[in-house]
N, C-alpha and C positions, 0 to 999 in steps of 0.2 A: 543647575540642571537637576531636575530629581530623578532617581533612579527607576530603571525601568521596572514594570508588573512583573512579577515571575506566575507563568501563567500555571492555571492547575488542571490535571491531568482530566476532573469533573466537569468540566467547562466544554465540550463539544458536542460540533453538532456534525453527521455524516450528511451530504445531500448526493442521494445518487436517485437520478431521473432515469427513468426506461420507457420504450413507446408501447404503448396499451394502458396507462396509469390514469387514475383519473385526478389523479395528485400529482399538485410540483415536484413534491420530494417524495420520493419512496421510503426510506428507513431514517426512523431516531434510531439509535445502535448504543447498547449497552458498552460494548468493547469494541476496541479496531486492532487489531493486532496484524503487526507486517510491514509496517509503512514501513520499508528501507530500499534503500537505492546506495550502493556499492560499485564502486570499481574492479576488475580484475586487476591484479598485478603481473606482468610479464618479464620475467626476468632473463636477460641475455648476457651471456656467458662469454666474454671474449679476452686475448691476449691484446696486450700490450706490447707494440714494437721495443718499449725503450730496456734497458736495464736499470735492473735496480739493484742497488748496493753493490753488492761485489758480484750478484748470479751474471754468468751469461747469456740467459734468457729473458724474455718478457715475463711481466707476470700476469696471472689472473686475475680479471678485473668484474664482478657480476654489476649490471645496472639494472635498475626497476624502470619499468615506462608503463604508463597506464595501456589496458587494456580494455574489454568492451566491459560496456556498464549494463549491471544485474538490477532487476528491480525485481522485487519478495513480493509472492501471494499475499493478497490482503486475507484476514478474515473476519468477516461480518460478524456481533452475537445482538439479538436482542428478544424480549420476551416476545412470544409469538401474536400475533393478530389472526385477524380472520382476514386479511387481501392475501391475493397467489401472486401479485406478482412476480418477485421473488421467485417461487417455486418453478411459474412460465417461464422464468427467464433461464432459468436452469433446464428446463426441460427442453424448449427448443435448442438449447445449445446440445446436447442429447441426442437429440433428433438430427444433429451433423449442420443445423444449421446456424454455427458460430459465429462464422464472419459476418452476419445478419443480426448477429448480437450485441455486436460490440456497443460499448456504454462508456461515454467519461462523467468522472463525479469528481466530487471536494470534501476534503475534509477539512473544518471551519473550529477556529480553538479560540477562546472570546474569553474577555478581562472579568476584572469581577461587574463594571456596568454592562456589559451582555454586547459589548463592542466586537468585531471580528478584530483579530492582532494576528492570526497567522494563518496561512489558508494553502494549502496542498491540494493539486489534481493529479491525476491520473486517467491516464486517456489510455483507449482502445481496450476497456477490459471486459472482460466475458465470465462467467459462471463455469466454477469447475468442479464445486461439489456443493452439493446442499445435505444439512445435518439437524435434527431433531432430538431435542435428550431424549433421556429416556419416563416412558410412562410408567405409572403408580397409582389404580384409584384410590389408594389411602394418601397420598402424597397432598399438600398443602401449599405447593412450590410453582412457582409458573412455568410456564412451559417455553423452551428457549429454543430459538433455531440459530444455526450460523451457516453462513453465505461465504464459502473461498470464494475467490475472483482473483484469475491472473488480471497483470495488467502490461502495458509495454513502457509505459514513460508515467514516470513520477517525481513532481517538482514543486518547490517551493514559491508560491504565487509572490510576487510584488504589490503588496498593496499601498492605495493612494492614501498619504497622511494628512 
């Protein structure tokens, strides 16, 4: 059996759809920084009826039990274009109107034959800050925006082999 591709971090592609687009996919994306999804740890504190050794008391016993699960701000970077969408989608969430925002996308990481091998979604996420470097008219450097997006749930797709 030959060993698996170890995939490389240059290899992806973000697809995040929004409604008003006249594109499938909204962003190619320079960096994705965030992808993590965490557990809390909940640590309960209790005594023990029995004895141990020679004390005549119980002893302290701490347990860990999972807790609610955290998923991290994505954040979007990629050289700027000329489409707003992005910048709309940020605005109307702005505008109070979020829960009308919401968006699920995939982050898509592919072999070296341009195969998908590992694919992450994240569902129900909304624009939480939009950022623009900074300008220079002697500057030579393209010009970069990045996209936060909280999200609610992010997970590791199953794909079909």
């Amino acid at each position: 059996m030959p060993h698996p591709e170890i995939l490389t971090a240059s290899r992806f592609y973000l697809e995040l759809s929004l409604d008003g687009s006249n594109q499938s996919v909204d962003g190619i994306f320079m960096d994705c920084k965030g992808f993590k999804c965490s557990q809390e740890v909940i640590e309960v504190c209790e005594v023990t009826p029995n004895k141990w050794g020679k004390a005549d008391k119980g002893m302290v016993r701490r347990t860990k039990i999972p807790g609610n699960i955290k998923t991290s701000n994505i954040v979007l970077t990629r050289g700027m274009i000329s489409s707003t969408t992005l910048w709309k989608w940020f605005e109307e969430t702005q505008k109070g109107k979020w829960a009308e925002q919401r968006r699920d996308g995939s982050l898509k990481i592919y072999n070296q034959k341009g195969e998908t091998q590992a694919q992450f979604d994240f569902l129900n996420a909304w624009a939480t800050s939009y950022k623009l470097s900074d300008l220079s008219a002697s500057s030579t450097d393209y010009e970069i925006e990045e996209l936060e997006i909280a999200c609610e749930v992010f997970k590791r797709v199953t794909l079909n082999s």
